[in-house]
PDBQT receptor file of N, H, CA, C and O in Angstrom, charges set to zero:
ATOM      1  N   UNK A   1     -18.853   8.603 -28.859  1.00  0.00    +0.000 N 
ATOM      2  CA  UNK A   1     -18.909   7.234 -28.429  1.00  0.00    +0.000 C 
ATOM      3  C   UNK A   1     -19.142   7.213 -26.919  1.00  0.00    +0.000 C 
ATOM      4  O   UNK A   1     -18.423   7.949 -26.243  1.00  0.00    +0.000 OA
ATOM      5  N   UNK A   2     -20.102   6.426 -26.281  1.00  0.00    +0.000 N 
ATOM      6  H   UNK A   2     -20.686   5.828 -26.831  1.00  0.00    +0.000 HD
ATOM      7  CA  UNK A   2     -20.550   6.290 -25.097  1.00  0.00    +0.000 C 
ATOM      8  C   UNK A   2     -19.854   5.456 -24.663  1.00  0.00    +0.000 C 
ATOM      9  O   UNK A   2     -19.866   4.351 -25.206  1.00  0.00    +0.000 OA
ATOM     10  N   UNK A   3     -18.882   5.744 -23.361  1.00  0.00    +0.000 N 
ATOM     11  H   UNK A   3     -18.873   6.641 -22.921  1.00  0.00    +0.000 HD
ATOM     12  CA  UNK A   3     -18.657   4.994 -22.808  1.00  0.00    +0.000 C 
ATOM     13  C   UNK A   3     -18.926   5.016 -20.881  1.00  0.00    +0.000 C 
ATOM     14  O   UNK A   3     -18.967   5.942 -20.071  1.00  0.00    +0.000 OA
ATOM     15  N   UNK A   4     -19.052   3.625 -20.757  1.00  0.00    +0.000 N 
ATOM     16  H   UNK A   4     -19.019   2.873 -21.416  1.00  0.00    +0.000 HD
ATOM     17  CA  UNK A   4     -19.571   4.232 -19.213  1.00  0.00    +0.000 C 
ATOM     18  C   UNK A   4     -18.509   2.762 -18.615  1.00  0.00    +0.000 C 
ATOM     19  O   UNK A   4     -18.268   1.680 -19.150  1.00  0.00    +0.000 OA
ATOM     20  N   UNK A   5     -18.124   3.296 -17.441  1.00  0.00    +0.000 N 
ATOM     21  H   UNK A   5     -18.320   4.176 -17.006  1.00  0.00    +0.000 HD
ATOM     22  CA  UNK A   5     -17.526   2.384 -16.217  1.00  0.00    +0.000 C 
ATOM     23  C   UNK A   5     -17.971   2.320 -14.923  1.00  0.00    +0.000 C 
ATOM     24  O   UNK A   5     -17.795   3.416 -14.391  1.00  0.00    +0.000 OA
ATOM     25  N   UNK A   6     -18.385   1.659 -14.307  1.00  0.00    +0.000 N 
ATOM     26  H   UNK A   6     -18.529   0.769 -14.739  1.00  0.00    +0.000 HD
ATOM     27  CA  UNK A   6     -19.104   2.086 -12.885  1.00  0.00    +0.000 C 
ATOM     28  C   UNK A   6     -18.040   2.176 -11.870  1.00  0.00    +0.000 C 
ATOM     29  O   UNK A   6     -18.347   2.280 -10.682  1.00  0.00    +0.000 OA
ATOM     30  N   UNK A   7     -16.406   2.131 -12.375  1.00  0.00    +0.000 N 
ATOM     31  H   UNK A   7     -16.155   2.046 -13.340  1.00  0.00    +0.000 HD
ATOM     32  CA  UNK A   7     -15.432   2.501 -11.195  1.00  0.00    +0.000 C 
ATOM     33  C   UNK A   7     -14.664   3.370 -11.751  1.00  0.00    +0.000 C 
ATOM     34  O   UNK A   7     -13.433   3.351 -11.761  1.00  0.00    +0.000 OA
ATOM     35  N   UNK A   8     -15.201   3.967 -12.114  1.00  0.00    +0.000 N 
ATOM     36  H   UNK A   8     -16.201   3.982 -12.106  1.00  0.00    +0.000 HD
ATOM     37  CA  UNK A   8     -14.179   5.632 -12.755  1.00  0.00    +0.000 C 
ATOM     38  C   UNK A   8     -15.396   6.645 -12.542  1.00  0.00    +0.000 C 
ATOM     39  O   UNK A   8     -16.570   6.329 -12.729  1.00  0.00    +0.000 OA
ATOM     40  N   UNK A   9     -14.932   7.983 -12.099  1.00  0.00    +0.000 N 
ATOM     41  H   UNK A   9     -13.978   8.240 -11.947  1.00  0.00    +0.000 HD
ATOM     42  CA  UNK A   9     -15.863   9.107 -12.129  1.00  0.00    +0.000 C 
ATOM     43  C   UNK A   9     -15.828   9.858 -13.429  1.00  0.00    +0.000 C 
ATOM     44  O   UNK A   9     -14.978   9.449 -14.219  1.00  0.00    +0.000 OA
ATOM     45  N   UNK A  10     -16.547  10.841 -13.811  1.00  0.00    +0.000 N 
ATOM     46  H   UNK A  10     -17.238  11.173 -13.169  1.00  0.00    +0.000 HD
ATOM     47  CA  UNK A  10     -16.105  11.645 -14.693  1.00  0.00    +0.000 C 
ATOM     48  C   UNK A  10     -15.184  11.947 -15.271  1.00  0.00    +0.000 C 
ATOM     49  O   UNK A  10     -14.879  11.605 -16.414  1.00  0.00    +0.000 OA
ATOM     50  N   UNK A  11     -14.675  12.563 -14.626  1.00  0.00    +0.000 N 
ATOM     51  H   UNK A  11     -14.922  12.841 -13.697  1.00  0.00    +0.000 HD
ATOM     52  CA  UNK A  11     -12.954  12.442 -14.962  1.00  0.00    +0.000 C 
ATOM     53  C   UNK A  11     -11.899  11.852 -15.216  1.00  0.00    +0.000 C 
ATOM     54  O   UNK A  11     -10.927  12.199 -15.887  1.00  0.00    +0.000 OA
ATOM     55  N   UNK A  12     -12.144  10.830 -14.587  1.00  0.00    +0.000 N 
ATOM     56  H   UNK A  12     -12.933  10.548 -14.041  1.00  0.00    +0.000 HD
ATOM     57  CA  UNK A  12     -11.423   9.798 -14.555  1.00  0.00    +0.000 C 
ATOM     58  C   UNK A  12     -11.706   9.179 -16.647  1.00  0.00    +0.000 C 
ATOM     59  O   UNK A  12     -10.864   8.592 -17.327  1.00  0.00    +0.000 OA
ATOM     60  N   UNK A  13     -12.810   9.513 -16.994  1.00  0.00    +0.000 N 
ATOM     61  H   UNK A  13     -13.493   9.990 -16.442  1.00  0.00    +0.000 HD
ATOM     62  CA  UNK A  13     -13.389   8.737 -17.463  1.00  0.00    +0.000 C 
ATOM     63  C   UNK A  13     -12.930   9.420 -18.949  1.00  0.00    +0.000 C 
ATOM     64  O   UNK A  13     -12.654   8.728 -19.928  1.00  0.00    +0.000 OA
ATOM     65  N   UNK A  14     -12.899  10.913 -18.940  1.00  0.00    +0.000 N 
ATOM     66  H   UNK A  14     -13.123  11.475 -18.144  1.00  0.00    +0.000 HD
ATOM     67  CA  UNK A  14     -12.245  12.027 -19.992  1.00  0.00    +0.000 C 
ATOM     68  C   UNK A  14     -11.157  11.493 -20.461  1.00  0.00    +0.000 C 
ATOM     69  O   UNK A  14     -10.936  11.330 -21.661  1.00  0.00    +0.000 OA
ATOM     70  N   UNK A  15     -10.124  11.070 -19.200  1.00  0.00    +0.000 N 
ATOM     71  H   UNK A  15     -10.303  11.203 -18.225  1.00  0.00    +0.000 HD
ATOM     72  CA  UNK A  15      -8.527  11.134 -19.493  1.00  0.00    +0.000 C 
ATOM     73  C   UNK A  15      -8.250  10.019 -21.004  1.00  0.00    +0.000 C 
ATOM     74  O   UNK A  15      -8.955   9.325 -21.737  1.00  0.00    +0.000 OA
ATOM     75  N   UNK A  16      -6.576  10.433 -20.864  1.00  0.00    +0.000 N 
ATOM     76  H   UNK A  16      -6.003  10.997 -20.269  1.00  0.00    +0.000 HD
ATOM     77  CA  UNK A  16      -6.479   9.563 -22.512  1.00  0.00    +0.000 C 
ATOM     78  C   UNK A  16      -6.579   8.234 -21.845  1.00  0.00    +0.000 C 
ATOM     79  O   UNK A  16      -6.985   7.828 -20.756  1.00  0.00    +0.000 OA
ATOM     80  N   UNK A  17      -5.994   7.655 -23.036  1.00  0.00    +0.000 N 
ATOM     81  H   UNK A  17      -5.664   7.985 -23.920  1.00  0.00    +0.000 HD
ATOM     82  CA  UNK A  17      -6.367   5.875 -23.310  1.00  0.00    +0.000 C 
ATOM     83  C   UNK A  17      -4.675   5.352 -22.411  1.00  0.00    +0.000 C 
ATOM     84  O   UNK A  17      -3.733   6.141 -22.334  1.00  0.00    +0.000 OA
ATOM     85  N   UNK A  18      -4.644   4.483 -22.059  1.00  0.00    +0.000 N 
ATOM     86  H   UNK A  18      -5.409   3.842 -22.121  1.00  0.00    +0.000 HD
ATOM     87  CA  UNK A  18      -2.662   4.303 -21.660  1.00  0.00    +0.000 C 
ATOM     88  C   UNK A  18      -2.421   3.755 -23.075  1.00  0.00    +0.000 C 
ATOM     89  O   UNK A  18      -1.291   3.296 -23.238  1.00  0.00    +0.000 OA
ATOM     90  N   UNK A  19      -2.833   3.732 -23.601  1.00  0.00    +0.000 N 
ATOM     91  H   UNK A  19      -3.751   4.106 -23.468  1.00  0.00    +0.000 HD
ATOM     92  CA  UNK A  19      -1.453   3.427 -24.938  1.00  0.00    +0.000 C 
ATOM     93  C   UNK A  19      -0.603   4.953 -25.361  1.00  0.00    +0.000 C 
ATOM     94  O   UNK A  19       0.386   5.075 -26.083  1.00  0.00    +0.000 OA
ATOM     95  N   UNK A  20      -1.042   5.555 -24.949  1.00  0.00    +0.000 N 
ATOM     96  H   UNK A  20      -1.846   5.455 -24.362  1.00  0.00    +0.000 HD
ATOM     97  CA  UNK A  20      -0.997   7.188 -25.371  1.00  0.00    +0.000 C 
ATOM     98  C   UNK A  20      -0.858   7.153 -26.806  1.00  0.00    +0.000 C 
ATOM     99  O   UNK A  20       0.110   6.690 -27.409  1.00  0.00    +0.000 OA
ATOM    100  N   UNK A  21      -1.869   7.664 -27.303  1.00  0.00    +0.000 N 
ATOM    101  H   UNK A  21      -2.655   8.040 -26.813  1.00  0.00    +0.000 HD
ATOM    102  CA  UNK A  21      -1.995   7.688 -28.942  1.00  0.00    +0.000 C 
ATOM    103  C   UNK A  21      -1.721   9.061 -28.837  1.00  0.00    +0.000 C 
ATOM    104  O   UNK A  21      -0.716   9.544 -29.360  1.00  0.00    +0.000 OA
ATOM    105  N   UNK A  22      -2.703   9.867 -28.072  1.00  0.00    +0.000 N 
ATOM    106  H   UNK A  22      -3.519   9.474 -27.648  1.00  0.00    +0.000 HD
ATOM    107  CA  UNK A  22      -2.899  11.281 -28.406  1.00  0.00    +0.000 C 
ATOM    108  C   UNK A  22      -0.936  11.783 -27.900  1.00  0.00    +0.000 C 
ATOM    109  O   UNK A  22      -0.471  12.847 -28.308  1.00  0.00    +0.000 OA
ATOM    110  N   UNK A  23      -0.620  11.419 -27.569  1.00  0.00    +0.000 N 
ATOM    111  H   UNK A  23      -0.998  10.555 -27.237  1.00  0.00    +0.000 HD
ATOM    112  CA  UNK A  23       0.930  12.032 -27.439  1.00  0.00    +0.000 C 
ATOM    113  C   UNK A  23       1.901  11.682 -28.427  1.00  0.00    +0.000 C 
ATOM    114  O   UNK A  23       2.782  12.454 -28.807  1.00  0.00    +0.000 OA
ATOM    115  N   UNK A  24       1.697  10.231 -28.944  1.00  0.00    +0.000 N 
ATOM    116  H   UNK A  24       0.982   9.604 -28.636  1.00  0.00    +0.000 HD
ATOM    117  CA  UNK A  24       2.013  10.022 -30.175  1.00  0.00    +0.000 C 
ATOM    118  C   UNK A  24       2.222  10.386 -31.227  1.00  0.00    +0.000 C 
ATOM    119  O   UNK A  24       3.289  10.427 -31.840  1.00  0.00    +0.000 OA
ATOM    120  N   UNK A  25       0.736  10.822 -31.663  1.00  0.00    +0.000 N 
ATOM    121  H   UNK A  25      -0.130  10.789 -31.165  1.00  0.00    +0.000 HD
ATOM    122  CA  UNK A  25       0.613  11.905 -32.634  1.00  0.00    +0.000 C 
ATOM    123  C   UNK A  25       1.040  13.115 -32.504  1.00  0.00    +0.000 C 
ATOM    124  O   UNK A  25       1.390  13.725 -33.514  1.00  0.00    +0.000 OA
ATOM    125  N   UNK A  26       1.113  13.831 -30.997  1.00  0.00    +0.000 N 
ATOM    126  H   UNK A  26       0.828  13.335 -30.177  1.00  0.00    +0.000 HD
ATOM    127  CA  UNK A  26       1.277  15.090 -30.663  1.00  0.00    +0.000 C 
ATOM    128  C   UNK A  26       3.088  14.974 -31.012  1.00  0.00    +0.000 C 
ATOM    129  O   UNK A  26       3.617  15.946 -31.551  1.00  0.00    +0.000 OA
ATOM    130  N   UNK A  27       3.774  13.979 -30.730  1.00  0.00    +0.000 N 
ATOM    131  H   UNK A  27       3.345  13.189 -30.292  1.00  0.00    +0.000 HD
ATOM    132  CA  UNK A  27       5.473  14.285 -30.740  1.00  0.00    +0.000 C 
ATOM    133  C   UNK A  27       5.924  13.796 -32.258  1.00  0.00    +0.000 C 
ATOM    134  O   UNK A  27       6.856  14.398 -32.791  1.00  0.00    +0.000 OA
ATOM    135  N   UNK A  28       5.381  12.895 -32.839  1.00  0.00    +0.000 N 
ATOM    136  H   UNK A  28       4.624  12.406 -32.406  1.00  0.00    +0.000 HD
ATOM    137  CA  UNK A  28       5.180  12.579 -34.804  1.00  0.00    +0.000 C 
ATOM    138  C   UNK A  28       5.042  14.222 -35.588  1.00  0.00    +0.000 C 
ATOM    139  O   UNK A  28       5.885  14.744 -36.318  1.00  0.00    +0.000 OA
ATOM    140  N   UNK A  29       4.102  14.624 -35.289  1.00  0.00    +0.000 N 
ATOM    141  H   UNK A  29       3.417  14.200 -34.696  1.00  0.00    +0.000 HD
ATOM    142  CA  UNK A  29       3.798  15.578 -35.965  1.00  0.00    +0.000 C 
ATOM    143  C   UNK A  29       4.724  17.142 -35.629  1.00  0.00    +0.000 C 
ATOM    144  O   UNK A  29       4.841  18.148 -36.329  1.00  0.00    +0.000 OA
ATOM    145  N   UNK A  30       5.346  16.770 -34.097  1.00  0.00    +0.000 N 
ATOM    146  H   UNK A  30       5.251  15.953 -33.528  1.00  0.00    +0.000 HD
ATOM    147  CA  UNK A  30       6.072  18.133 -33.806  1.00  0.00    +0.000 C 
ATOM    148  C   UNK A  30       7.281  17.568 -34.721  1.00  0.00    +0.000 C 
ATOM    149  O   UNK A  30       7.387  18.360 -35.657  1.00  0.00    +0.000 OA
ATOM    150  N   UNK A  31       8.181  16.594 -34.841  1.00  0.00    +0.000 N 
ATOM    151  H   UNK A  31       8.095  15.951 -34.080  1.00  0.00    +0.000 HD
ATOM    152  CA  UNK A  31       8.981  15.880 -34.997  1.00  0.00    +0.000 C 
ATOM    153  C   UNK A  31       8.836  16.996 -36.809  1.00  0.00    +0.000 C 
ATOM    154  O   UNK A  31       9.408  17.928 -37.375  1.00  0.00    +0.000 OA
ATOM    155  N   UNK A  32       7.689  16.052 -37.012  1.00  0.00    +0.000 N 
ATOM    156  H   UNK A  32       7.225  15.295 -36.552  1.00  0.00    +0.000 HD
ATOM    157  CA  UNK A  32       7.876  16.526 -38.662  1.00  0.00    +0.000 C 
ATOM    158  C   UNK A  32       7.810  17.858 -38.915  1.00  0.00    +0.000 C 
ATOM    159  O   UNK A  32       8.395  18.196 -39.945  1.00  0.00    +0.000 OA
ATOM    160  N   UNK A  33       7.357  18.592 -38.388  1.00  0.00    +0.000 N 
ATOM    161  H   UNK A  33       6.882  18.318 -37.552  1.00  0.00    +0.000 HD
ATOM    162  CA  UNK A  33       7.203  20.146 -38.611  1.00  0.00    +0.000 C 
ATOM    163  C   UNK A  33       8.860  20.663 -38.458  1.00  0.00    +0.000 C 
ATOM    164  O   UNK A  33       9.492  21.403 -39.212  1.00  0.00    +0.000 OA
ATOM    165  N   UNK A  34       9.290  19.997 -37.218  1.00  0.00    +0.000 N 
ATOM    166  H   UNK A  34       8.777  19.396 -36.606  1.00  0.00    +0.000 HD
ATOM    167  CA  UNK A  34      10.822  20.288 -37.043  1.00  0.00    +0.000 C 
ATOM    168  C   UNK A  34      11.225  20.049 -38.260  1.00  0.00    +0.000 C 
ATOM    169  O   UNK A  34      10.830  20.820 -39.135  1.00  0.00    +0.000 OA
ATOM    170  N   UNK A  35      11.763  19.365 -38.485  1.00  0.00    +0.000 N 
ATOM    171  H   UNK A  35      12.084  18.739 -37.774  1.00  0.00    +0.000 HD
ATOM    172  CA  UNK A  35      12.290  18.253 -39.950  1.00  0.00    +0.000 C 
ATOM    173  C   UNK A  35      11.732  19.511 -41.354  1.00  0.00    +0.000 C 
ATOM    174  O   UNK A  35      12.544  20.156 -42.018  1.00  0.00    +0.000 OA
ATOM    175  N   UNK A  36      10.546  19.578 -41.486  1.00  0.00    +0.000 N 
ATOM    176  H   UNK A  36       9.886  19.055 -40.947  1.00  0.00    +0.000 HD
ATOM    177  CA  UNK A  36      10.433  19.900 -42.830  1.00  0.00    +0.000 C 
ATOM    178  C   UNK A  36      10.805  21.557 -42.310  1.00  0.00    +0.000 C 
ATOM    179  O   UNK A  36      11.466  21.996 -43.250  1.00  0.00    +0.000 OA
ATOM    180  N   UNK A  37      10.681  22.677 -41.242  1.00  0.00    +0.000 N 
ATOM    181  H   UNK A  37      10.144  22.320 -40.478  1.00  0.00    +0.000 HD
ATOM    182  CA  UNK A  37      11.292  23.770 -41.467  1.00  0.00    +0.000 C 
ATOM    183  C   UNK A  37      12.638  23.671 -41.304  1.00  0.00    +0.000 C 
ATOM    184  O   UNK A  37      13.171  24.780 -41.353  1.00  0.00    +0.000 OA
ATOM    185  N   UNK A  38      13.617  22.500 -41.076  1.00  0.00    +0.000 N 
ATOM    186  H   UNK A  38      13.184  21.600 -41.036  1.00  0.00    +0.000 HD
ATOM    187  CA  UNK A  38      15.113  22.341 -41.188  1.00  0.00    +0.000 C 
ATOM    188  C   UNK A  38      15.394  22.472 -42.532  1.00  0.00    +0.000 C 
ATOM    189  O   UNK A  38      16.393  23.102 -42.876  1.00  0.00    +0.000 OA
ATOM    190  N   UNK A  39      14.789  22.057 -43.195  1.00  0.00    +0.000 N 
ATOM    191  H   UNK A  39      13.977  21.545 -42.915  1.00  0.00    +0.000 HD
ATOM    192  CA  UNK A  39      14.650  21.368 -44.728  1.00  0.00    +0.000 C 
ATOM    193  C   UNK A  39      14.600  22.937 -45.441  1.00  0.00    +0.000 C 
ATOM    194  O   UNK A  39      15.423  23.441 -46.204  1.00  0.00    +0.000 OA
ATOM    195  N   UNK A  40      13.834  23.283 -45.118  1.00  0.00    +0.000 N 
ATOM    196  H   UNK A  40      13.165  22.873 -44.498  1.00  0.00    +0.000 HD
ATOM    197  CA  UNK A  40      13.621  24.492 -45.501  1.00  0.00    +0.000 C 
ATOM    198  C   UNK A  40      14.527  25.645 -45.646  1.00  0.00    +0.000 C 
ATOM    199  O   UNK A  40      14.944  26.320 -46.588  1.00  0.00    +0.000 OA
ATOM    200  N   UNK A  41      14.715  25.616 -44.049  1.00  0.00    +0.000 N 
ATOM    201  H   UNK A  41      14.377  25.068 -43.284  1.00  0.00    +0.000 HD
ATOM    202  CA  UNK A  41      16.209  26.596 -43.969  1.00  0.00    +0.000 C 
ATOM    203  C   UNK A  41      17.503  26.263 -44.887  1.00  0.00    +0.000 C 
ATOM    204  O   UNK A  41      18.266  26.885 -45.627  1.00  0.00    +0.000 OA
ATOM    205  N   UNK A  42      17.263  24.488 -44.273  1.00  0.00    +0.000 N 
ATOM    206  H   UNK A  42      16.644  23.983 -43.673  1.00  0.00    +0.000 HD
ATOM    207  CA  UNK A  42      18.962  24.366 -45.243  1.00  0.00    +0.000 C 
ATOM    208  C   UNK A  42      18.886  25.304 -46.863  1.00  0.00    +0.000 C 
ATOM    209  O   UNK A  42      19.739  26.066 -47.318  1.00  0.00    +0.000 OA
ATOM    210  N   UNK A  43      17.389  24.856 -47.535  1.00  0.00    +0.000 N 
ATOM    211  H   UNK A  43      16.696  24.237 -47.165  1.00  0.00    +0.000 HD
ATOM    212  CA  UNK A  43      17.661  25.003 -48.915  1.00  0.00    +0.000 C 
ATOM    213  C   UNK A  43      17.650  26.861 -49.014  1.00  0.00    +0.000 C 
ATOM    214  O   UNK A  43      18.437  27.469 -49.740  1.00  0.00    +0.000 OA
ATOM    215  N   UNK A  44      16.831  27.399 -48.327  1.00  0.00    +0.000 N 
ATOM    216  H   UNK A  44      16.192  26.906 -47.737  1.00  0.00    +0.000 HD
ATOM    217  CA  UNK A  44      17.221  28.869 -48.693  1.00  0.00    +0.000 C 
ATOM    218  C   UNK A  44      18.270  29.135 -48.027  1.00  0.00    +0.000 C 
ATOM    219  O   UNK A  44      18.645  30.099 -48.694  1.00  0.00    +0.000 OA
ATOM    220  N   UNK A  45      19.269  28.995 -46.982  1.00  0.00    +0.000 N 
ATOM    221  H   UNK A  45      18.965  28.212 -46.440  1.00  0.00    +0.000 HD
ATOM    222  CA  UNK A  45      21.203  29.110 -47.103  1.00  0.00    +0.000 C 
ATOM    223  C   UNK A  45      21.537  28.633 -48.334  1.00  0.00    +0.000 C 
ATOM    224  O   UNK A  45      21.976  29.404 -49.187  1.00  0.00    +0.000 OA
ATOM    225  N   UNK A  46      21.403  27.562 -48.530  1.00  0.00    +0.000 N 
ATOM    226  H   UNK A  46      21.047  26.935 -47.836  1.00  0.00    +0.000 HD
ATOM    227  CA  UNK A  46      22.243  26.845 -50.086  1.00  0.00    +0.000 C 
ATOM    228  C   UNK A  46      22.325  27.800 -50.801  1.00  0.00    +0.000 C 
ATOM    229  O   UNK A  46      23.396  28.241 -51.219  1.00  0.00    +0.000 OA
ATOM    230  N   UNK A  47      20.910  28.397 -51.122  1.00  0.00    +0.000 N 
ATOM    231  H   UNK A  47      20.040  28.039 -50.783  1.00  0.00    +0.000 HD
ATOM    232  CA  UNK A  47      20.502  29.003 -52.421  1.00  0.00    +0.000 C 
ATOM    233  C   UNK A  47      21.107  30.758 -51.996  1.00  0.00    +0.000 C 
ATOM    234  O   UNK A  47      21.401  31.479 -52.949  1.00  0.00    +0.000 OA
ATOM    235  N   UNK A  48      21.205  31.145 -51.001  1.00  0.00    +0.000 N 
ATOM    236  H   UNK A  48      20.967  30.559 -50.227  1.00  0.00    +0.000 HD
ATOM    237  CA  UNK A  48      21.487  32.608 -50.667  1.00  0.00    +0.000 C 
ATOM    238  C   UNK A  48      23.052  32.629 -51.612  1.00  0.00    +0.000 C 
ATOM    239  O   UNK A  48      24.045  31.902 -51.635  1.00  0.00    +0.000 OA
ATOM    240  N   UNK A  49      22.663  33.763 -52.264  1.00  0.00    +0.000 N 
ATOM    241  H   UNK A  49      21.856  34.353 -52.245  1.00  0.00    +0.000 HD
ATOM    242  CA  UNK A  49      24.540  34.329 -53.101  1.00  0.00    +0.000 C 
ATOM    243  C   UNK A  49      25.177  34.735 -52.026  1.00  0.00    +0.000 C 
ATOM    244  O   UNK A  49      24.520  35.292 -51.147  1.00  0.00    +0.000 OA
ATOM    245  N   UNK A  50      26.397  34.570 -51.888  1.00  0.00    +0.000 N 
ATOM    246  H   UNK A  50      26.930  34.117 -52.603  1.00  0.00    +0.000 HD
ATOM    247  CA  UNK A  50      27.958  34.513 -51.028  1.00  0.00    +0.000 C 
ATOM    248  C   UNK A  50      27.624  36.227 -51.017  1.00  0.00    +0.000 C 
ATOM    249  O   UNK A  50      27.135  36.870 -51.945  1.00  0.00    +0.000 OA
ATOM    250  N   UNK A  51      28.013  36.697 -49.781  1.00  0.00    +0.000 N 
ATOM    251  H   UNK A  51      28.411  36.174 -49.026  1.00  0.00    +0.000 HD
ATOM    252  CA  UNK A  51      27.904  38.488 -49.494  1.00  0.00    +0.000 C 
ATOM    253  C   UNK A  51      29.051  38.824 -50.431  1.00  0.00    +0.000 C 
ATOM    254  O   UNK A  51      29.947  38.015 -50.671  1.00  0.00    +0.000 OA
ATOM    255  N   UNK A  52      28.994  40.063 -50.963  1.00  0.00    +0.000 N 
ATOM    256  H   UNK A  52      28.266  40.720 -50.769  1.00  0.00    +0.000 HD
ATOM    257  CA  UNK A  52      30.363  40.767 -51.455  1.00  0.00    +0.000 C 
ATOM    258  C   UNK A  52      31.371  41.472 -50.891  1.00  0.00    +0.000 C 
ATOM    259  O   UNK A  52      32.303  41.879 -51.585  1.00  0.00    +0.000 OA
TER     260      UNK A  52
């Protein structure tokens, strides 16, 4: 998608959006990865037999 501004340079022009989507998604998705390998762990402790 082309976008052009005649008061931003290049760079200026790369950076994210201010709503910050892209961080959004970036801390949602760390969030859930956390969450589902918690999930994970809990159930293989549950399931581990008591040591002898």
């Amino acid at each position: 998608m082309e976008t052009y501004d005649p008061d931003k340079n290049t760079t200026e022009v790369r950076q994210g959006n201010p709503r910050k989507m892209n961080l959004r998604v970036l801390m949602i998705s760390t969030t859930l990865i956390i969450v589902v390998f918690a999930i994970i762990f809990l159930v293989f402790s549950i399931l581990q037999p008591a040591p002898a």
